[in-house]
N, C-alpha and C positions, 0 to 999 in steps of 0.2 A: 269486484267481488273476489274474496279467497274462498280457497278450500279446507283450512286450519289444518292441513301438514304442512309445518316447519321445514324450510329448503337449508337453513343455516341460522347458526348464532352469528353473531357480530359484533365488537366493542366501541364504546363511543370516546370516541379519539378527544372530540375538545367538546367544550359549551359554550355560550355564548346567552347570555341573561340581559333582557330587558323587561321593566316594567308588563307584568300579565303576557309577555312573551318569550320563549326560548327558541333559538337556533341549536341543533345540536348537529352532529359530524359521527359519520360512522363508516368503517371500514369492510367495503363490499366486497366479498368470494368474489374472485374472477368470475367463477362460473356465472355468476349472480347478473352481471354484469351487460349481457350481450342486447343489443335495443333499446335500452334503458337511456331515457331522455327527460330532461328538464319536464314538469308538471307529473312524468307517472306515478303510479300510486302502488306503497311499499309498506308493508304492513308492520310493525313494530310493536313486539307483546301483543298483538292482535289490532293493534290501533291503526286504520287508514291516514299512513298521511302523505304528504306531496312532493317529490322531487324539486330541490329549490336552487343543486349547486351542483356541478360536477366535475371532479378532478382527480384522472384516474378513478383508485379504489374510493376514492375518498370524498363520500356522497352527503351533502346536506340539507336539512328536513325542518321548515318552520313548524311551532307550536305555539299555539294559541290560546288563550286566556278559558276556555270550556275546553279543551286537550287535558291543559294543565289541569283542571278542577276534577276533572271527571276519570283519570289514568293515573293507572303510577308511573308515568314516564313524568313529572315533575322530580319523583323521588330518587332518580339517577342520576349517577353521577360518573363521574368519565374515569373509564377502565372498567365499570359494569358492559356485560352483555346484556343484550336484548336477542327475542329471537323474531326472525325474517321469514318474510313470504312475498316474493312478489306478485302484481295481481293476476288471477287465472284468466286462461287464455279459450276462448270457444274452441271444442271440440276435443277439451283434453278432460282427463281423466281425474272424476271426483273423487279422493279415494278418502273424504271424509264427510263435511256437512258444510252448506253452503253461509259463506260469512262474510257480512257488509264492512264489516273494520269500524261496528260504531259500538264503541263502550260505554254498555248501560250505567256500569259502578263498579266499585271494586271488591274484594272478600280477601281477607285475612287469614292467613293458614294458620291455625287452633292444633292442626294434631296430626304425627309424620309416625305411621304404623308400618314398619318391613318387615319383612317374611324372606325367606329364599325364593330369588326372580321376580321380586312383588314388593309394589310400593303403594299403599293405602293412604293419601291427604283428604285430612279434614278444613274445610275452609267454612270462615260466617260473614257474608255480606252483610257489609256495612249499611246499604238500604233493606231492611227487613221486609218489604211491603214486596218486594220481588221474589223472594220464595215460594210465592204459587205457581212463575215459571220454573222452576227448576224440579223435574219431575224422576221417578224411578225409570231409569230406563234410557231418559230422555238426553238430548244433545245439548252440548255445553261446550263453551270455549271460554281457554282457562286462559291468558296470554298468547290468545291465536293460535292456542291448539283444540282441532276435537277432538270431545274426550264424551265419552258418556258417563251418567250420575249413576254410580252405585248405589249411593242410599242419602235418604233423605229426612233429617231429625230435628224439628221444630224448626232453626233460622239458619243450620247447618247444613254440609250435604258433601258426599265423600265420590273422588273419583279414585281409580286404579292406573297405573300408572308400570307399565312395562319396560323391560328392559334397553328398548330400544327408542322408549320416547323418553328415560332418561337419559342416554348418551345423548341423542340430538338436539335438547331444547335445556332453557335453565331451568326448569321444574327440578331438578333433582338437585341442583345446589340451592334451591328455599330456604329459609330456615325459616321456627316457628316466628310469628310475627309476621313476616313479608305479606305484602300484597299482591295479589294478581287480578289485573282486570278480566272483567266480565262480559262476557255476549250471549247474550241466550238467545236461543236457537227461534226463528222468526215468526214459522210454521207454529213452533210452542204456546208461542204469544197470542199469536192470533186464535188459538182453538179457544185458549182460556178468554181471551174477550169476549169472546163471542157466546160463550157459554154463560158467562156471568153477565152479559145484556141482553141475554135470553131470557136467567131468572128473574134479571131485574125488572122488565118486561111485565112477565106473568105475576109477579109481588106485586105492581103496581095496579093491574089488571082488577086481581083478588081483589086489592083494598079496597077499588069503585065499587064494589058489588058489597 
C-alpha cells in the first residue's frame, strides 16, 4: 500500500525492451534507499511495481505486458522522471489517501489554467465508463499523488495543484497531451457499486410485479 505523497522524483538511466516486456533502471535518493531489498514494492507514477536488481543507487524494476498496456510507463524513455514512493510502512502517518499501486487507465491532460500560487489541470480519461468514479470532492491519484477532484464536467474532471506539489512531483512539467495514470480512490468504487446493484435490484424487482 502507498500513501500518494511523492517522497522523490527519479530519472530512468537505461531500458531495456523485450517482446510485451520492459526492464527499466532508475536512480534511487540515497535517502530512498535504507532496507530496501530485492522483491520490494516501489511505486512509480503511482504504479506498484517490484524490486528486480540492485546496485547501489541504481535500482531495476520488470514490466509486464498489462503494466505496459494499462500505464504510461511504456511511454518513457530514459532521462524522463518518474515520481517515487516507497511502500508505507504500519503505524506511520497517512497524510493523504490510501493506494494499491494498481492503474485503472490513464487521462490526458486537455487544459493547464495558472493563476498566482495555483495551478488548475484539466484531464479526460481515456476509459469514459469510469467517470462515475471520480466524484466532486472525491480522492484521486494522478501519477501516485493524492489529489482531490475540483470539478467534474461530462468525461472531464479538474484537480488544483499547489505550489509545493509542483516543485516535488513531474505534474508541473505536463505539457498538454501527456498522460497520467489513474487510481481512483477504492472506498469511491465501492459505494458506487453498490449503489448501482442496489438500483439495479429494485429495477429488476419492479419489472416482476
Amino acid at each position: 500500500m502507498f500513501t500518494g505523497i511523492i517522497q522523490s522524483t527519479a530519472p530512468i538511466i537505461a531500458i531495456e525492451e523485450k517482446k510485451f516486456f520492459r526492464t527499466h533502471y532508475i536512480l534511487l535518493p540515497v535517502e530512498l534507499l535504507p532496507n530496501l531489498n530485492i522483491g520490494a514494492s516501489v511505486a512509480h507514477n503511482g504504479c506498484c511495481l517490484t524490486v528486480t536488481g540492485i546496485n547501489g543507487t541504481l535500482i531495476s524494476f520488470d514490466l509486464m505486458k498489462e503494466t505496459l498496456r494499462l500505464t504510461n510507463l511504456c511511454q518513457l524513455k530514459v532521462g524522463d522522471e518518474i515520481n517515487i514512493e516507497r511502500a508505507a510502512r504500519l503505524h506511520s502517518e497517512i497524510s493523504g489517501h490510501l493506494i494499491s499501486g494498481h492503474i485503472i487507465c490513464i487521462a490526458e491532460l486537455m487544459k493547464i489554467i495558472i493563476s498566482e500560487n495555483n495551478r488548475q489541470l484539466w484531464f479526460s480519461l481515456h476509459n469514459y465508463t469510469l467517470i462515475k468514479y471520480v466524484l466532486h470532492k472525491g480522492y484521486i491519484a494522478l501519477d501516485g499523488i493524492s489529489l482531490t477532484v475540483g470539478k467534474v464536467v461530462n468525461n472531464c474532471f479538474c484537480v488544483h495543484l499547489i505550489p509545493e506539489t509542483l516543485l516535488r512531483t513531474t505534474l508541473g512539467k505536463k505539457l498538454l497531451g501527456y498522460n497520467v495514470n489513474i487510481e481512483i480512490d477504492s472506498q469511491t468504487q465501492l459505494i458506487v457499486n453498490t449503489v448501482e446493484r442496489v438500483f439495479l435490484a429494485k429495477s429488476n424487482h419492479n419489472f416482476c410485479y
